[in-house]
N, CA, C and O atoms as a Tinker XYZ file with bonds, in Angstrom:
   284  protein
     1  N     68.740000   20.198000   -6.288000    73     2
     2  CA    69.630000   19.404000   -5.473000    64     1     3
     3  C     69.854000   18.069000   -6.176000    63     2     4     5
     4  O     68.870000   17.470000   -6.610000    81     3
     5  N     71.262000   17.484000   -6.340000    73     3     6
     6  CA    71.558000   16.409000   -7.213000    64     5     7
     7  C     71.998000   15.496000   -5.676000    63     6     8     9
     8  O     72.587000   15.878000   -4.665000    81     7
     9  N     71.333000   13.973000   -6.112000    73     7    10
    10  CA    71.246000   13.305000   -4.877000    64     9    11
    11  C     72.156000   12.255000   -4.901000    63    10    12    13
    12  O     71.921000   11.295000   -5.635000    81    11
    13  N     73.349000   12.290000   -4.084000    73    11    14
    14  CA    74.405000   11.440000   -4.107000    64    13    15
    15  C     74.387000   10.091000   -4.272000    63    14    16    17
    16  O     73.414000    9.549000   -3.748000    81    15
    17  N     75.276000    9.260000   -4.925000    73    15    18
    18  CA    75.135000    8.145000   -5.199000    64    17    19
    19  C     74.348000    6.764000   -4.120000    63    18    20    21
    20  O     73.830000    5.679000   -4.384000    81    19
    21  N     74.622000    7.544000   -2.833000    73    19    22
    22  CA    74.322000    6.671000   -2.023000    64    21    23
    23  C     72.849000    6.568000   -1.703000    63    22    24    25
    24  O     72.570000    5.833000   -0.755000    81    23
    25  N     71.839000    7.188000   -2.340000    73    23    26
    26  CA    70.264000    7.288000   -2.332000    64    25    27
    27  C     69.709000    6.177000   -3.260000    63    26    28    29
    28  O     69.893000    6.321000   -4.469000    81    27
    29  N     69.031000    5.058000   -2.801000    73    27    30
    30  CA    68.122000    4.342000   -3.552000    64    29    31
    31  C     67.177000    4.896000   -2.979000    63    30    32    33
    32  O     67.082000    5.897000   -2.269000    81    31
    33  N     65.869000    3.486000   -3.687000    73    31    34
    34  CA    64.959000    3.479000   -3.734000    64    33    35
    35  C     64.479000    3.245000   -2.193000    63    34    36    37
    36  O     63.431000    3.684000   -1.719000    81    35
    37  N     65.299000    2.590000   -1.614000    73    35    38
    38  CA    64.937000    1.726000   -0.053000    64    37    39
    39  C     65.904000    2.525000    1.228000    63    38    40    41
    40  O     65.848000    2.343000    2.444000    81    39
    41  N     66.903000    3.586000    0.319000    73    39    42
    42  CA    67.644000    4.377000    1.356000    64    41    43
    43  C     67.851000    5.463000    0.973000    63    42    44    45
    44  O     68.867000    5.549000    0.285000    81    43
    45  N     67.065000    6.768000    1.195000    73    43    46
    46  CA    67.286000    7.902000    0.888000    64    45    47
    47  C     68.168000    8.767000    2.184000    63    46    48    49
    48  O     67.777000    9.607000    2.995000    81    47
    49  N     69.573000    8.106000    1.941000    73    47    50
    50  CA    70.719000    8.488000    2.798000    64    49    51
    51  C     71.785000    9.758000    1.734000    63    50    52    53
    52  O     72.206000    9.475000    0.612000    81    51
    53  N     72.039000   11.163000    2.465000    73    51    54
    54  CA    72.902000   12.002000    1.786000    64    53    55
    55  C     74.062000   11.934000    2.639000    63    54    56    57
    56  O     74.950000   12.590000    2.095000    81    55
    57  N     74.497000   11.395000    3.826000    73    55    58
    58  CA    75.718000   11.314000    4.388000    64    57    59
    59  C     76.490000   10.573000    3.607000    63    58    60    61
    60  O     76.335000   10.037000    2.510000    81    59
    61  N     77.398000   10.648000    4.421000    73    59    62
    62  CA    79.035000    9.151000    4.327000    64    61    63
    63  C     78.869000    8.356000    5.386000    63    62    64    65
    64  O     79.269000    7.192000    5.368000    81    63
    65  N     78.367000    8.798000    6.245000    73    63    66
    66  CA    78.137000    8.473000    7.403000    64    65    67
    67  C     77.244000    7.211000    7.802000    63    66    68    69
    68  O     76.097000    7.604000    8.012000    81    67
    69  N     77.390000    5.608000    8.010000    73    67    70
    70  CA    75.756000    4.766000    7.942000    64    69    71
    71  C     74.778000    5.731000    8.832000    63    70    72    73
    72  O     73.745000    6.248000    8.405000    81    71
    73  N     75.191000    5.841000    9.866000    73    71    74
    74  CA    74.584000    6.354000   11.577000    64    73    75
    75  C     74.797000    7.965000   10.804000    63    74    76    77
    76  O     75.524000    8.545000   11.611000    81    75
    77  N     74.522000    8.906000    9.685000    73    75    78
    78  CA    74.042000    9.672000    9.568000    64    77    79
    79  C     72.962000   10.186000    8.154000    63    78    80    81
    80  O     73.211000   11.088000    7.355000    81    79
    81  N     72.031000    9.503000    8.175000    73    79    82
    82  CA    71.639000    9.808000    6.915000    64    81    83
    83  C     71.325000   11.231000    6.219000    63    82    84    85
    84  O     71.149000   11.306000    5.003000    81    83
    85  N     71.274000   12.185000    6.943000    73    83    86
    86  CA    70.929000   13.931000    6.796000    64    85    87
    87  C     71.638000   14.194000    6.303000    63    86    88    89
    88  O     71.583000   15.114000    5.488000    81    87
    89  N     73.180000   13.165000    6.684000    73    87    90
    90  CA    74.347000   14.323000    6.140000    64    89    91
    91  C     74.688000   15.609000    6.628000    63    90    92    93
    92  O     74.995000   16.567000    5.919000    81    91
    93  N     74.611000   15.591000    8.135000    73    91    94
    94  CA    74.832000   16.692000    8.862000    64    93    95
    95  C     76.541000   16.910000    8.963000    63    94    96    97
    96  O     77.206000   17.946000    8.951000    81    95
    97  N     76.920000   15.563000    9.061000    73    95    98
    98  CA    78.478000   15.545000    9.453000    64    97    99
    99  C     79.436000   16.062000    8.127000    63    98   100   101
   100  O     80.632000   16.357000    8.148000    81    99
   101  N     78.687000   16.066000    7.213000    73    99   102
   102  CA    79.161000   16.325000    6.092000    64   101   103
   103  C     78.738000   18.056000    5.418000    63   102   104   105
   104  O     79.166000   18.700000    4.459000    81   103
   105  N     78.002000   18.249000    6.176000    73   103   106
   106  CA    77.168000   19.588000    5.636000    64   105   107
   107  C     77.885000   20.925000    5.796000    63   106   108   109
   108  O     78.111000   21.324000    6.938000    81   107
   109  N     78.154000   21.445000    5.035000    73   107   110
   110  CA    78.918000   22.535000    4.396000    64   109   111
   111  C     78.662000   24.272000    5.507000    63   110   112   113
   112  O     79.378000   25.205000    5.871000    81   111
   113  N     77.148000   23.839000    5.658000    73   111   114
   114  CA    76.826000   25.470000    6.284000    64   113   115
   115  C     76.712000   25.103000    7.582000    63   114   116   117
   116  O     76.541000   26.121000    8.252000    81   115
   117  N     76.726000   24.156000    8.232000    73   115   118
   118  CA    76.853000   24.379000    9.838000    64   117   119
   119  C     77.836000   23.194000   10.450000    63   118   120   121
   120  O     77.965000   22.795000   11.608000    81   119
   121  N     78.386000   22.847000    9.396000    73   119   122
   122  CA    80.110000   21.947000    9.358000    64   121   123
   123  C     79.688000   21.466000   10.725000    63   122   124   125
   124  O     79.834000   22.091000   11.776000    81   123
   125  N     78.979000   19.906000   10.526000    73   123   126
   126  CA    78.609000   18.828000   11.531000    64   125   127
   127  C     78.266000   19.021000   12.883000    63   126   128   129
   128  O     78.339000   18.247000   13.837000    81   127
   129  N     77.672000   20.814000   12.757000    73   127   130
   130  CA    77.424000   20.938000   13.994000    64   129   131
   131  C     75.834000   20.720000   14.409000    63   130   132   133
   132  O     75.410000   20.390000   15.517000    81   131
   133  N     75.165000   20.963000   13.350000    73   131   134
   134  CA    73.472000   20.834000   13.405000    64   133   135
   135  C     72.691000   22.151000   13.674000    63   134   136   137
   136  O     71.470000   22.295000   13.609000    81   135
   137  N     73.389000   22.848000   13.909000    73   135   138
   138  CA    73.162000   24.426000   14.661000    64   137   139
   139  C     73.868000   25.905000   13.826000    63   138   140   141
   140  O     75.014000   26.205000   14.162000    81   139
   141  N     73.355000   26.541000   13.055000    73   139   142
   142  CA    73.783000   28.149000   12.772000    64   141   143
   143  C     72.946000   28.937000   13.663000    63   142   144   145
   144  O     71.741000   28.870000   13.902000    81   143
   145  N     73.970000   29.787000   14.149000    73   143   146
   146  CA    73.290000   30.906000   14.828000    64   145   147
   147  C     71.980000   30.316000   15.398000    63   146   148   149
   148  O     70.817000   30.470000   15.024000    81   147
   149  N     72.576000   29.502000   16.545000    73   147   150
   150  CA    71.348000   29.316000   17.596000    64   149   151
   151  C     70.150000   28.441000   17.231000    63   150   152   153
   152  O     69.405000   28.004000   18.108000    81   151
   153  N     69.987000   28.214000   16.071000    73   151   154
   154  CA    68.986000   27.536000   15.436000    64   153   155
   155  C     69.173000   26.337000   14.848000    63   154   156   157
   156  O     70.303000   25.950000   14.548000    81   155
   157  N     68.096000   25.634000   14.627000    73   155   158
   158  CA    68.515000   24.413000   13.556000    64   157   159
   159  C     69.259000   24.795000   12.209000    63   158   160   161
   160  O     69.033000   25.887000   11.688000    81   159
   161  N     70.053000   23.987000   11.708000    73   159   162
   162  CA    70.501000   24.403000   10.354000    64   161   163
   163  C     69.601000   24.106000    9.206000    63   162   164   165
   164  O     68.760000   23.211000    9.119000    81   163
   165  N     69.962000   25.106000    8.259000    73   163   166
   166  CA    68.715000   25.418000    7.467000    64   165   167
   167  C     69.201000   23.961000    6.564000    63   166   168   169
   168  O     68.654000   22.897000    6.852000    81   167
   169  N     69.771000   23.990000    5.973000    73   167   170
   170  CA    70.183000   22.669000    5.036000    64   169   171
   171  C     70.261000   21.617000    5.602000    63   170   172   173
   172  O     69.930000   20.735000    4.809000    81   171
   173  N     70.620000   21.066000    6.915000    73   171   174
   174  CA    70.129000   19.868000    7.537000    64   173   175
   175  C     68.530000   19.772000    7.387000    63   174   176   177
   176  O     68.065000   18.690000    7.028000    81   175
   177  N     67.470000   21.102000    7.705000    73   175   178
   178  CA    66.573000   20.743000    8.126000    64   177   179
   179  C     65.723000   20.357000    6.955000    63   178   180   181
   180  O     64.592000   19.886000    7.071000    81   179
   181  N     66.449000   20.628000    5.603000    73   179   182
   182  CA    65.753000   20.828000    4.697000    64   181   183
   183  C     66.121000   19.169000    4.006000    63   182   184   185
   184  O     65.216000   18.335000    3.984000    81   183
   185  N     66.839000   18.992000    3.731000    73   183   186
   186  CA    67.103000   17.210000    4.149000    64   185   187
   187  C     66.520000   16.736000    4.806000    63   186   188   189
   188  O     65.545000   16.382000    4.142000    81   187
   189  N     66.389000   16.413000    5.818000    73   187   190
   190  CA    65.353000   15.628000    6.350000    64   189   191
   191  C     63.886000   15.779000    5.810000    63   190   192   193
   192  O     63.328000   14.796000    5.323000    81   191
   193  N     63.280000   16.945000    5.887000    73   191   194
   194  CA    62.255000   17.236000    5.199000    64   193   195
   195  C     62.343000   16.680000    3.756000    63   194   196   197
   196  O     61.228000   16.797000    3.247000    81   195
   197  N     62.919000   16.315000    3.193000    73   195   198
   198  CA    63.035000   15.937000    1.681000    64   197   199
   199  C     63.069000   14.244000    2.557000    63   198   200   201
   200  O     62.001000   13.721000    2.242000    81   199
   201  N     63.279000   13.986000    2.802000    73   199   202
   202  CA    63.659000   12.293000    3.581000    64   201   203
   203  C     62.600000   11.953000    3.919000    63   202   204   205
   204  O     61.917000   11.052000    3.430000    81   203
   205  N     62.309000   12.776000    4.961000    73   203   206
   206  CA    60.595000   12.733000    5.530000    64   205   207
   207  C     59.019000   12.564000    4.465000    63   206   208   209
   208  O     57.952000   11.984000    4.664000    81   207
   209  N     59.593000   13.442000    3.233000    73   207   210
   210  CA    58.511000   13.463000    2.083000    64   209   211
   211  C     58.705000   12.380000    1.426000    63   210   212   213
   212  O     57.628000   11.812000    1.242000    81   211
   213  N     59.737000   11.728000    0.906000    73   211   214
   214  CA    60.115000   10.309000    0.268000    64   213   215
   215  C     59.700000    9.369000    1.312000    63   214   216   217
   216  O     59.042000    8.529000    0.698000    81   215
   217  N     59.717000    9.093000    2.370000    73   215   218
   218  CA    59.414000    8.012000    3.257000    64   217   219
   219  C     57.733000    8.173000    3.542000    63   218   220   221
   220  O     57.018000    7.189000    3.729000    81   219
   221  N     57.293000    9.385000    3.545000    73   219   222
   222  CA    55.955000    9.054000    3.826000    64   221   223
   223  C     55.260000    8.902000    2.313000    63   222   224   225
   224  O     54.138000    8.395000    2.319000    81   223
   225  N     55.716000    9.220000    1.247000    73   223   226
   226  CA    55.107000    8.775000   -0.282000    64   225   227
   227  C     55.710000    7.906000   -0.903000    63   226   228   229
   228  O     55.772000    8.066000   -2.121000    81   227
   229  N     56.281000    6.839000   -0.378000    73   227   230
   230  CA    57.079000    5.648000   -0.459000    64   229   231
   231  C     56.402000    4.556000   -0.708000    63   230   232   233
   232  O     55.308000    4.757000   -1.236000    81   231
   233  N     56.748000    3.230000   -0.461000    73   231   234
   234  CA    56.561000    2.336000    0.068000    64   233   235
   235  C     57.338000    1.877000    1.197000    63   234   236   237
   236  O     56.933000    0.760000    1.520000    81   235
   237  N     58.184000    2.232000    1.852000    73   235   238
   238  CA    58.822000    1.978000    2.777000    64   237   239
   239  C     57.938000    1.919000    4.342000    63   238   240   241
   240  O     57.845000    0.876000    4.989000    81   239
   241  N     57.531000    2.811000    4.639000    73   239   242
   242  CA    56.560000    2.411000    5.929000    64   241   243
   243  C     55.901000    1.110000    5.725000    63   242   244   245
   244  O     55.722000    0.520000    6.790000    81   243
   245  N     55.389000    0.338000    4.438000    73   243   246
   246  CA    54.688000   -0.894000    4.245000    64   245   247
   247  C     55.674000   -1.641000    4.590000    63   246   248   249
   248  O     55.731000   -2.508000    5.461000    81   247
   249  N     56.722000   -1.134000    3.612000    73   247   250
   250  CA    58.068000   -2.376000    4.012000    64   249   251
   251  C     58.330000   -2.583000    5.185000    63   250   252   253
   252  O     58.488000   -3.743000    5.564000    81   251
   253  N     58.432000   -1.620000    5.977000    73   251   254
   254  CA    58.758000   -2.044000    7.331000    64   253   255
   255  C     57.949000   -2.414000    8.176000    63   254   256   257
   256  O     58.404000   -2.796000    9.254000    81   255
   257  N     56.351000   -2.419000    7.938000    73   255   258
   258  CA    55.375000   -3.302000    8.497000    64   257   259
   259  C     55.949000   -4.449000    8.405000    63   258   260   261
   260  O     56.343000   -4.866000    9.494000    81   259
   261  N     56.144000   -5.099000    7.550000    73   259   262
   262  CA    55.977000   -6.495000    6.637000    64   261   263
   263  C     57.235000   -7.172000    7.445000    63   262   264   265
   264  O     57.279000   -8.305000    7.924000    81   263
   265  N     58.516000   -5.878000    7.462000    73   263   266
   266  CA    59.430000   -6.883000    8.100000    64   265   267
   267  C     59.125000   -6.894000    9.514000    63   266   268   269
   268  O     59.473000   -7.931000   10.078000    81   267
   269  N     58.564000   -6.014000   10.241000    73   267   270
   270  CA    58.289000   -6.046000   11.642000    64   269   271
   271  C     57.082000   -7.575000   11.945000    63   270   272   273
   272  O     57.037000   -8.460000   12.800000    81   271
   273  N     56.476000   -7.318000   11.053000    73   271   274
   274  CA    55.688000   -8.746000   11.013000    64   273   275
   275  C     56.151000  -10.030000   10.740000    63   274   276   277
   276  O     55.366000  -10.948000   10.976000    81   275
   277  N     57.332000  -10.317000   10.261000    73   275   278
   278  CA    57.874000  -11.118000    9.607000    64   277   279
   279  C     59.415000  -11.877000   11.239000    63   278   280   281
   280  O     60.063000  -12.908000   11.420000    81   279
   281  N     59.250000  -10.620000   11.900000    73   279   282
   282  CA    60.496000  -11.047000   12.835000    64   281   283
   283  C     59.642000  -12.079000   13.663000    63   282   284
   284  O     60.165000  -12.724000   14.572000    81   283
């Protein structure tokens, strides 16, 4: 999977979308619906799971301590 321009280091976003980072609205096999055949969509779910693995082996959960501490 080649990861669209819009993925840094501090935003691992595959939408167009700000308010969608999964890239569901954009997603090819269940065309912004979130759902094939009754189920979650397999390529949404698999995005997030890739999102989910970068954010928890990140530094980002620290980062967002720091700014939650910082407000």
């Amino acid at each position: 999977m080649t990861r669209p321009a819009a993925v840094t280091e501090d935003n691992l976003h595959f939408g167009t979308h700000p308010d969608d980072p999964n890239g569901v609205r954009d997603c090819g096999t269940c065309r912004g619906q979130a759902v094939v055949d009754a189920a979650p969509c397999p390529d949404c779910w698999a995005r997030q799971q890739l999102r989910d693995a970068w954010w928890n082996g990140s530094s980002g959960p620290e980062r967002l301590r720091q700014t939650l501490r910082n407000l």
